[in-house]
FITI-423435 format. One line per 5 residues: for each residue x, y, z of N, C-alpha, C, O. Coordinates in steps of 0.02 Angstrom, whole numbers, plus 32768, in hexadecimal, padded with zeros to 4 digits. Each point is the difference from the previous one (the first is absolute). Layout:
BEGIN
X Y Z X Y Z X Y Z X Y Z | ...
This chain:
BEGIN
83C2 81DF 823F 7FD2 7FCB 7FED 7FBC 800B 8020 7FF8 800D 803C | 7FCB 7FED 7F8A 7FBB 8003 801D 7FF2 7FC7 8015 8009 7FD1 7FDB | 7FDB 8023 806E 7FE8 7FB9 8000 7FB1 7FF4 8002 7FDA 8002 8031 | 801C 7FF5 7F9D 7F91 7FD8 8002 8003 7FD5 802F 802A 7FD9 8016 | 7F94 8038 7FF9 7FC4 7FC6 8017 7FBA 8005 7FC3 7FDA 802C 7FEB
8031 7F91 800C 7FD3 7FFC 7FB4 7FB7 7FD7 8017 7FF6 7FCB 801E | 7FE8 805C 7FC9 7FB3 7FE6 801A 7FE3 7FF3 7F9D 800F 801F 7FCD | 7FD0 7FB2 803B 7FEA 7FDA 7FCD 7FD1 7FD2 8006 7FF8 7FE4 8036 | 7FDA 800D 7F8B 7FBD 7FCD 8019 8026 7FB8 7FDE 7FE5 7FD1 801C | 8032 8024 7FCD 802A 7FBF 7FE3 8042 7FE8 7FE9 802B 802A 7FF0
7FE1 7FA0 800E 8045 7FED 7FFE 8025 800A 7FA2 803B 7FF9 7FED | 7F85 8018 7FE9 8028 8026 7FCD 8002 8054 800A 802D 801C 7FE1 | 7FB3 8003 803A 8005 8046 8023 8046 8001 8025 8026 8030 7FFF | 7FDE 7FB3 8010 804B 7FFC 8028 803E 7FE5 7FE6 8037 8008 801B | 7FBC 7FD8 7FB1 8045 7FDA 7FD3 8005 8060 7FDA 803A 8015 8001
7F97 8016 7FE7 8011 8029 7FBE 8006 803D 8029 800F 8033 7FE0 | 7FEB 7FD4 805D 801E 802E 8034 8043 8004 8007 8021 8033 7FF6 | 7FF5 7F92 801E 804E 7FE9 7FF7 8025 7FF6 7FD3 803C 7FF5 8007 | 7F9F 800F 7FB6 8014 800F 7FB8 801F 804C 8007 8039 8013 7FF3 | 7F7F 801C 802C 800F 8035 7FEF 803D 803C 8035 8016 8038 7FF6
7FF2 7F9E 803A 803B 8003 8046 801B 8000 7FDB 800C 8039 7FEC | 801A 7F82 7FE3 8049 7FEE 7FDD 8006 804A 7FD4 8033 8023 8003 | 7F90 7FF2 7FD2 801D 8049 7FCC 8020 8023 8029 802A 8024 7FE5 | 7FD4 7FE2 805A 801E 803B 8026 8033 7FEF 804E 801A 8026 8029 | 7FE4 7F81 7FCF 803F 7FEB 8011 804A 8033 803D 8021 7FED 8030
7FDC 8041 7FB4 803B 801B 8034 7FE1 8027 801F 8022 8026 8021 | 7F9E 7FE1 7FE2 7FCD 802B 8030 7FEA 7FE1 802C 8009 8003 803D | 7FCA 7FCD 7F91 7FBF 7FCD 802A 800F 7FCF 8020 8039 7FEA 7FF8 | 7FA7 8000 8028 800D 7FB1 802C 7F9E 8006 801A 7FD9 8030 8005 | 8021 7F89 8005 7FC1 7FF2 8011 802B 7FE5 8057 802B 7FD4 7FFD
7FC2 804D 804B 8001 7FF4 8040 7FC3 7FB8 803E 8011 7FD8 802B | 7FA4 803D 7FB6 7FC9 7FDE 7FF4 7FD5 7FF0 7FC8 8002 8025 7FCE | 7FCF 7F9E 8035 7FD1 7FEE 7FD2 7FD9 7FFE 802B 8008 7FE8 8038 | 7FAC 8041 7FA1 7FBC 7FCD 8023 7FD9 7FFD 7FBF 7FF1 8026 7FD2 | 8006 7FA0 803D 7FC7 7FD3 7FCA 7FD1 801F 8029 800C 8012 803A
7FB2 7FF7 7FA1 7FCC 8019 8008 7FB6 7FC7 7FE1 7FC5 8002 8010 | 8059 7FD8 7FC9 7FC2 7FC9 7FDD 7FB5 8025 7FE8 7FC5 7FF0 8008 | 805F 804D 7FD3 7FC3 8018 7FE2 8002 803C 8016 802F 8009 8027 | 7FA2 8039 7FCC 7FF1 803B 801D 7FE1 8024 803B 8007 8038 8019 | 7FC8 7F80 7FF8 7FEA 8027 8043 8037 801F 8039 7FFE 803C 800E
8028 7F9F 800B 8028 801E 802B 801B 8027 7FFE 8004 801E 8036 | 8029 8006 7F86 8013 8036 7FF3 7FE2 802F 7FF7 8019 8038 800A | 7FAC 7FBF 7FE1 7FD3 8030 8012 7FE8 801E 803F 7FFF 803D 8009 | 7FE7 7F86 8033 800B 8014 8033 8041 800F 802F 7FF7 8010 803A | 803F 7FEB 7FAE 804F 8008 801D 801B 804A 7FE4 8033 801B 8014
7F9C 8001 7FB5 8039 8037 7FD6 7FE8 8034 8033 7FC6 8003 7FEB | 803A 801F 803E 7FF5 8023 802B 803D 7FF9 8034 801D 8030 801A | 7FF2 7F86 7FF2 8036 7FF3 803E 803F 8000 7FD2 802E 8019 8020 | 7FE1 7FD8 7FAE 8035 7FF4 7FB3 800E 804C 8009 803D 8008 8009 | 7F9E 8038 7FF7 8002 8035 7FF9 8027 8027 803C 8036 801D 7FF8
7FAB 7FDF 803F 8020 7FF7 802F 804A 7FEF 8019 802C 8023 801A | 7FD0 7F9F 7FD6 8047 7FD9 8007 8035 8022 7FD0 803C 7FF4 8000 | 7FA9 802F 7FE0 803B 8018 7FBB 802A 802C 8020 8039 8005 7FEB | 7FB4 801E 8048 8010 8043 801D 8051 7FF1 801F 8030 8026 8007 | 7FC8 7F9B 8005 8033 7FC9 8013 803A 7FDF 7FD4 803E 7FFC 8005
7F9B 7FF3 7FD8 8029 7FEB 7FC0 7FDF 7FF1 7FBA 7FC6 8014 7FFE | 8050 7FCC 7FC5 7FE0 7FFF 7FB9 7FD5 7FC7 7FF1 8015 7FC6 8000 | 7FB4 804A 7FF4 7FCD 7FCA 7FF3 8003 800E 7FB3 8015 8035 7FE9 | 7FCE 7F89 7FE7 7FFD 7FFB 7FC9 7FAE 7FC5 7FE8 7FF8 7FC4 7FF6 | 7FE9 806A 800A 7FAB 7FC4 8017 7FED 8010 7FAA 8006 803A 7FEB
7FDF 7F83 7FE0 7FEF 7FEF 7FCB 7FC5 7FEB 8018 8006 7FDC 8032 | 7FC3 802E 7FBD 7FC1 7FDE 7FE7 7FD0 8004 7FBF 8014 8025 7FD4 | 7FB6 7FBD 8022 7FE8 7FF1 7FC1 7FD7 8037 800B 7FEC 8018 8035 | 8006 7FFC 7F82 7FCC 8034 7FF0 7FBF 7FDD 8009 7FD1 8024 8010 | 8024 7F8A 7FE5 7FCC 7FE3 7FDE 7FB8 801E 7FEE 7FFB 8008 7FC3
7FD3 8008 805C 7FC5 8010 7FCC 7FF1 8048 8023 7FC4 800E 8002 | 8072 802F 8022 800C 803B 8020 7FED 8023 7FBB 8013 7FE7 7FCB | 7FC8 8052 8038 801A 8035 7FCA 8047 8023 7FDC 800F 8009 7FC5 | 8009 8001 8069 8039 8021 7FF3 8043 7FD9 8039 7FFB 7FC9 801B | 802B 8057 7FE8 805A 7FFC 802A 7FED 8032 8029 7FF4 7FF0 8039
8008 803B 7FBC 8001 804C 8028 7FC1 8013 802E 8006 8028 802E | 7FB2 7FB1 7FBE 7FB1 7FFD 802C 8014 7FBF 8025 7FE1 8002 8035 | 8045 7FC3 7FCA 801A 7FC6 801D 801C 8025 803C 7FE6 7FFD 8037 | 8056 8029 7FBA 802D 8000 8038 7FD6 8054 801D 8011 801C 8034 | 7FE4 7FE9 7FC3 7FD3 804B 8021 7FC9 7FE1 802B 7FEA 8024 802D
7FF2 7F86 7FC9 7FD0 7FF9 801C 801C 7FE6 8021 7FE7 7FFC 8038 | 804A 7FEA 7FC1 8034 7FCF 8050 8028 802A 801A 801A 7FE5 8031 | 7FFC 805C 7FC9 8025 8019 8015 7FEF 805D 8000 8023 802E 7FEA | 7F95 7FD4 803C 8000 805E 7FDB 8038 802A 803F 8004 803E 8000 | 801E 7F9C 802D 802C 802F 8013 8041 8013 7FEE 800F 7FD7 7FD5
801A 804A 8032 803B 801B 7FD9 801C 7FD3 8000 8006 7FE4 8036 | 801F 7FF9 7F81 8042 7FCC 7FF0 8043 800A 8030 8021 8030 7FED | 7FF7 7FB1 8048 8052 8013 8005 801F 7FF1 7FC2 7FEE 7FD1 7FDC | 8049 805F 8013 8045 800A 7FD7 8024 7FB0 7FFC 801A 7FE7 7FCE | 7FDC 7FFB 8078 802F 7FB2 7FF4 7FB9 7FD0 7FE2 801F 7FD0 7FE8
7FB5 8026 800F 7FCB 7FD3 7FEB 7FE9 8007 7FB2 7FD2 8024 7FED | 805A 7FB1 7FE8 7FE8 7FF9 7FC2 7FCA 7FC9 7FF0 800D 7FC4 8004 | 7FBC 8052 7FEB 7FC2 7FDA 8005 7FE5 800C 7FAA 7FE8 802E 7FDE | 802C 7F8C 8019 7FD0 800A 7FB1 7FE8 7FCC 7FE5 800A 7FC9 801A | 7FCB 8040 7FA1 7FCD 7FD3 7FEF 800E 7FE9 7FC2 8021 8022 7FD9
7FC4 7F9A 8018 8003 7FCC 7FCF 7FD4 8009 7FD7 7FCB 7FE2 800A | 803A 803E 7FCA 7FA5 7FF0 7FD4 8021 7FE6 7FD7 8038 800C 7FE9 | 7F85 7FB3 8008 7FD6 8006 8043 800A 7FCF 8024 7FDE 7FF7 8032 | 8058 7FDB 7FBA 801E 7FC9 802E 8045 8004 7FEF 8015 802D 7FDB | 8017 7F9F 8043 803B 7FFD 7FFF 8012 7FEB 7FB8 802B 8015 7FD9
7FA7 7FBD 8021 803A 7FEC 7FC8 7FE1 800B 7FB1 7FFE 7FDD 7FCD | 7FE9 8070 8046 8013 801B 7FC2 8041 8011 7FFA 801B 7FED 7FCC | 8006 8031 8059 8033 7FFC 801F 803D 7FD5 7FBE 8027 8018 7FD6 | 7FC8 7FA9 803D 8019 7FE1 7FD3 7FFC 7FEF 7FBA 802A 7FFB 7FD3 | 7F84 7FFA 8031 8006 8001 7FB5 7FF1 8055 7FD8 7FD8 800A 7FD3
8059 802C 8053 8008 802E 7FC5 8059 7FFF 7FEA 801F 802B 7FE0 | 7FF4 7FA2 8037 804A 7FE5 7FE9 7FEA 7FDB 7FD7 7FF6 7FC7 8015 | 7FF9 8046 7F9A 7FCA 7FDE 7FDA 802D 7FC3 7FCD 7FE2 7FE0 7FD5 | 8059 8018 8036 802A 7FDF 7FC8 800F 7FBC 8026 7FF4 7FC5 7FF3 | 8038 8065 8055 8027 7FC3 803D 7FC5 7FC5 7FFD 800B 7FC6 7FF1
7F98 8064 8028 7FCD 7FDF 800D 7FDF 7FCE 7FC5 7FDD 7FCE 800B | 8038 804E 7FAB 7FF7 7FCF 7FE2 801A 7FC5 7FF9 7FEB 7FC8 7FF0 | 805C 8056 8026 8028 7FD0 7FC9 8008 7FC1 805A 8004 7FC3 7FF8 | 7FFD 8056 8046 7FE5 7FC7 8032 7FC9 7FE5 7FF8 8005 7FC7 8016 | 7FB5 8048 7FCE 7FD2 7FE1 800F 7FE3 7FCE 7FA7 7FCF 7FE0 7FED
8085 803D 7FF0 7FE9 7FC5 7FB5 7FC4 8024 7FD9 7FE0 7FD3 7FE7 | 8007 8063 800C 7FCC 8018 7FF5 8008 803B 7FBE 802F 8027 8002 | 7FAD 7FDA 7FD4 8007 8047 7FE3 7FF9 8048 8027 7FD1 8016 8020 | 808A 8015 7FCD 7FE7 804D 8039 7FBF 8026 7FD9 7FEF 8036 8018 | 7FF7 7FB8 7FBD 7FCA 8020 7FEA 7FC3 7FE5 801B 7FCD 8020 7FF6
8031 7FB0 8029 7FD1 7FED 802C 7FFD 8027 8050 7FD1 7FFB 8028 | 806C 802B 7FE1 7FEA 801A 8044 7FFA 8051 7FFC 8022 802B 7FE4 | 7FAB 7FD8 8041 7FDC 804B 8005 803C 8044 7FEB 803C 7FFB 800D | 7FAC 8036 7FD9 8049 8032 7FEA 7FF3 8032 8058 8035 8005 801F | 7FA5 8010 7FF9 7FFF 800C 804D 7FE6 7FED 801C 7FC3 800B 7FFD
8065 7FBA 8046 7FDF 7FD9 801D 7FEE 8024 8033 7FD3 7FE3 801F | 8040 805E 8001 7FD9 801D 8034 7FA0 8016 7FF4 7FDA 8011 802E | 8015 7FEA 7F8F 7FD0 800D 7FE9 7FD0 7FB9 8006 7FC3 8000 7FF8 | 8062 7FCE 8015 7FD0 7FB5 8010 7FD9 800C 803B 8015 8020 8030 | 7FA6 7FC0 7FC9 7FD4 7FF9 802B 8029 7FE1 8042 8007 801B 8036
8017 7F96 7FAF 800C 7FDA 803C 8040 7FE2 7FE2 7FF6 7FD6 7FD4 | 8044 8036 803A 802B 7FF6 7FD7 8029 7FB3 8010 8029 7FE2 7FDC | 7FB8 800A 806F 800F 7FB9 7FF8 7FD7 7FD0 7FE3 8015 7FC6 8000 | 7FBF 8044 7FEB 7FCE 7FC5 7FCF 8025 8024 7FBF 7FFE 7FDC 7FCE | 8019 8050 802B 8019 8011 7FB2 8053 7FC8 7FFE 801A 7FE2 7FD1
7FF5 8024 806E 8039 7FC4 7FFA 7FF7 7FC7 7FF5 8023 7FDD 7FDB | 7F99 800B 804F 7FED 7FBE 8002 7FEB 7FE4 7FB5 8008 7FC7 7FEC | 7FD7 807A 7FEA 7FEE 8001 7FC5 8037 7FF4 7FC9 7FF5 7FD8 7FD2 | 803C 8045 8033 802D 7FEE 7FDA 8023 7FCF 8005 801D 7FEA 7FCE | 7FE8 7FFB 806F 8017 7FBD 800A 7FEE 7FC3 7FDE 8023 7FDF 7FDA
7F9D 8014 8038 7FE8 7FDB 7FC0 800A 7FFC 7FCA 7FFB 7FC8 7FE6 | 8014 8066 7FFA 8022 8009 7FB7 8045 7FE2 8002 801C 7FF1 7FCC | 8000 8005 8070 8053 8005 7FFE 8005 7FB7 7FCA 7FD1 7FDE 7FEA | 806A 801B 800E 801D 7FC1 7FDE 800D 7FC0 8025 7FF1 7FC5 7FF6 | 8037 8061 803F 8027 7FD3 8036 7FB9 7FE6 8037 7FD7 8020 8021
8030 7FB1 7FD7 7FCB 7FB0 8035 801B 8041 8049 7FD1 8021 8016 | 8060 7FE9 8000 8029 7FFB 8048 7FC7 8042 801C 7FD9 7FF9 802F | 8030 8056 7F9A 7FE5 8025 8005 7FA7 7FF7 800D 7FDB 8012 802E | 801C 7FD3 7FA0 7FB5 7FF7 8008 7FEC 7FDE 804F 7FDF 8022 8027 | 8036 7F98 7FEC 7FED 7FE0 8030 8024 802C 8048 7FED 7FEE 8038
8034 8038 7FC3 8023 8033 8023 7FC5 803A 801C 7FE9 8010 8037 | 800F 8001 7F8B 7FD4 8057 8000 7FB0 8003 8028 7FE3 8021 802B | 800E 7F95 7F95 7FAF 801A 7FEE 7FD8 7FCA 8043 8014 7FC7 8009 | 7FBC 8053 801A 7FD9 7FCE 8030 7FE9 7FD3 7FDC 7FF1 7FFA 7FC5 | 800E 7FD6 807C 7FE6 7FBF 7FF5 7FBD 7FE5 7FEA 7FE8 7FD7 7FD9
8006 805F 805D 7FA9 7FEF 7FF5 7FDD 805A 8018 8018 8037 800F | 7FB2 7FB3 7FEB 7FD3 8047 8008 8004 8010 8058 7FE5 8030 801C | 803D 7FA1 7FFF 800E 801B 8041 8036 801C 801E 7FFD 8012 803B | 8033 7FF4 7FA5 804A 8031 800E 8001 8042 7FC8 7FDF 8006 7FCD | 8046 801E 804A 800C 803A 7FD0 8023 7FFB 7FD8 7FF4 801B 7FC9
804E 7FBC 8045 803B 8002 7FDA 8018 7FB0 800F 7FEB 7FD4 8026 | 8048 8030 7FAB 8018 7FB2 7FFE 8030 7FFD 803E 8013 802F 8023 | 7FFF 7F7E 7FE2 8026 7FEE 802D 8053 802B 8016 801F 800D 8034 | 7FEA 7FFC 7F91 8048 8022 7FF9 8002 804A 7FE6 8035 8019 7FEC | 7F94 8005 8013 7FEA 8037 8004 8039 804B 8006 8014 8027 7FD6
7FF8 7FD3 806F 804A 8031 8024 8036 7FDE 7FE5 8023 8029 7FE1 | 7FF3 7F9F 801E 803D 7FD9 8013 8003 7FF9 7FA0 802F 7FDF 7FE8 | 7FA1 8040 7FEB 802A 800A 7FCA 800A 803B 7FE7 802D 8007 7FD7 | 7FA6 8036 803E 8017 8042 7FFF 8036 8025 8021 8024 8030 7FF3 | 7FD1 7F96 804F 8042 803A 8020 8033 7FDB 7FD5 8026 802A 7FE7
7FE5 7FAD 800D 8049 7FE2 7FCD 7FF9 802E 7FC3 8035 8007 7FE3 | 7F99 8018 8003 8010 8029 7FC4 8015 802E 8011 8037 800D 7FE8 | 7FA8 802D 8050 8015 8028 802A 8046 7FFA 800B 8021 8030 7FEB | 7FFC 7FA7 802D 8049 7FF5 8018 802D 8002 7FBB 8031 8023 7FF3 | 7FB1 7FB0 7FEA 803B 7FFE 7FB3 7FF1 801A 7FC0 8029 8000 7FD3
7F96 801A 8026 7FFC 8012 7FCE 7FD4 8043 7FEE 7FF7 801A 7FC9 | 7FE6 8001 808E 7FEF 8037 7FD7 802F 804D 7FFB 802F 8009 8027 | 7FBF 8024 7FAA 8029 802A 7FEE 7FDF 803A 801E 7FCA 800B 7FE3 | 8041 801B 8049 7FD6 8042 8035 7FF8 8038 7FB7 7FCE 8013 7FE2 | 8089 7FFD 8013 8007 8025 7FCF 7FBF 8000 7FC6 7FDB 8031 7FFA
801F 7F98 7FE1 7FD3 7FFB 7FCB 7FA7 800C 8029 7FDA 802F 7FF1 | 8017 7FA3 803B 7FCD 8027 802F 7FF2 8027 800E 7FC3 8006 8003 | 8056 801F 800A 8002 8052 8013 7FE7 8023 7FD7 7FD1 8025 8010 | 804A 7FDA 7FAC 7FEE 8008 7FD8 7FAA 8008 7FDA 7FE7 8032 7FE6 | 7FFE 7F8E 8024 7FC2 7FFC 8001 7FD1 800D 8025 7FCE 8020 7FF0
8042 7FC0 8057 7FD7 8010 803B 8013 8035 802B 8036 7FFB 801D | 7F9F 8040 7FEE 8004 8032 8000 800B 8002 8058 8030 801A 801D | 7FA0 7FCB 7FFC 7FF7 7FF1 8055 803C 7FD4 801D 8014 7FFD 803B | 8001 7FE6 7F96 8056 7FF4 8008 8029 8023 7FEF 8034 7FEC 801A | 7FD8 804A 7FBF 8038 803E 7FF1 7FF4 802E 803D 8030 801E 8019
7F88 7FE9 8003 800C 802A 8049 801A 7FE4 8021 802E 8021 8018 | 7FCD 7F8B 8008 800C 8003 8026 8059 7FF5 8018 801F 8002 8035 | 7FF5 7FF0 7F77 8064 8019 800B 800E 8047 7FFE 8035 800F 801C | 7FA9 8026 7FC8 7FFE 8043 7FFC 8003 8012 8053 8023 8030 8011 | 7FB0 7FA3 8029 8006 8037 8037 803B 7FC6 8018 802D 8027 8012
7FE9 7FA1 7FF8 8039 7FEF 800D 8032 8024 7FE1 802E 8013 8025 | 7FD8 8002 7F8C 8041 802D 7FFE 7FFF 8040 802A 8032 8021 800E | 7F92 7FEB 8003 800F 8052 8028 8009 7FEF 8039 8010 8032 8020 | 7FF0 7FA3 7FFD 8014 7FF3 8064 8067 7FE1 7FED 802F 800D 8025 | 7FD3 7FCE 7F9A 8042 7FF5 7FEC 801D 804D 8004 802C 8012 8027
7FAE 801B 7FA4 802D 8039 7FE5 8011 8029 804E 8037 8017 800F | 7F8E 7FEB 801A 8002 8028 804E 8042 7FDE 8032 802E 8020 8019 | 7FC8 7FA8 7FE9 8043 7FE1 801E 803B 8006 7FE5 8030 7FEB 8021 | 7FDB 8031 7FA2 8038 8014 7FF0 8036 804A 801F 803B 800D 800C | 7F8B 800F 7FF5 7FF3 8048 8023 800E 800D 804A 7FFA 803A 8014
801E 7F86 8022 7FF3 7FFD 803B 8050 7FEF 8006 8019 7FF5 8038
């Protein structure tokens, strides 16, 4: 059994981590969590994350948000050599494209036409106002007063996490995701290769 310590900037970053533990179940186990509340710290921490790996398996997610690339991101936080135990990868350009490239589960939770949501959501500017955006459209009162802010002074609505991570938990499909979002097929591609290596031991 591999055991993580999972570094993450939010509490849906960390529900679809543990999504992605369960695909590999007789391997994985999550040991620690650190919430991070955003990127700065992991940014300033991926140096000690790197470090610490030498020790044991880190698994650190952060957002691409307005970075050029995945690969000039983690080269500018990290130009010294990767350890073998530190899987470090990126969201473009946020998490929850993530989700909505599970394009059917996401319609058919948020009451909405799937032809209303983007065909690659890693290609969205800002892919949580593309949620917030579609929310509005939804059918369901619960979703809308859930999703979308209140006023021009919050980002997101009241129930914001506490209704994604419930989709997260029951209804999204990795499999069909994967599929679409590309920065999500790597990042189960290098979990199957630390799976396929532990087999080997």
């Amino acid at each position: 059994m591999i055991y993580f310590t999972s570094v993450y900037e939010d509490e849906l970053t960390h529900q679809i981590m543990m999504k992605l533990y369960n695909l590999f179940k007789e391997y994985f186990t999550e040991i620690k969590a650190i919430p991070c509340r955003g990127n700065g710290k992991i940014k300033r921490q991926i140096k000690a994350y790197n470090k610490a790996s030498q020790f044991g398996y880190y698994f650190v997610i952060t957002d691409l948000d307005d970075n050029e690339c995945a690969p000039s991101l983690i080269k500018d936080w990290m130009p010294e050599q990767q350890n073998s135990q530190l899987l470090f990868r990126v969201a473009v350009r946020e998490i929850e494209s993530w989700l909505l490239a599970d394009r059917a589960n996401f319609a058919s939770f948020f009451s909405i036409s799937q032809q209303l949501i983007p065909l690659n959501p890693d290609n969205e500017k800002n892919p949580k106002q593309t949620v917030i955006a579609l929310a509005k459209r939804s059918k369901k009162r619960e979703i809308r007063e859930a999703i979308v802010p209140i006023d021009d002074y919050v980002k997101t609505g009241p129930r914001y996490n506490i209704k994604l991570q419930y989709f997260i938990q029951n209804n999204w499909c990795i499999d069909s995701a994967r599929k679409i979002s590309r920065s999500l097929d790597k990042a189960i591609i290098a979990l199957e290769k630390i799976a396929n290596s532990s087999k080997l031991k």
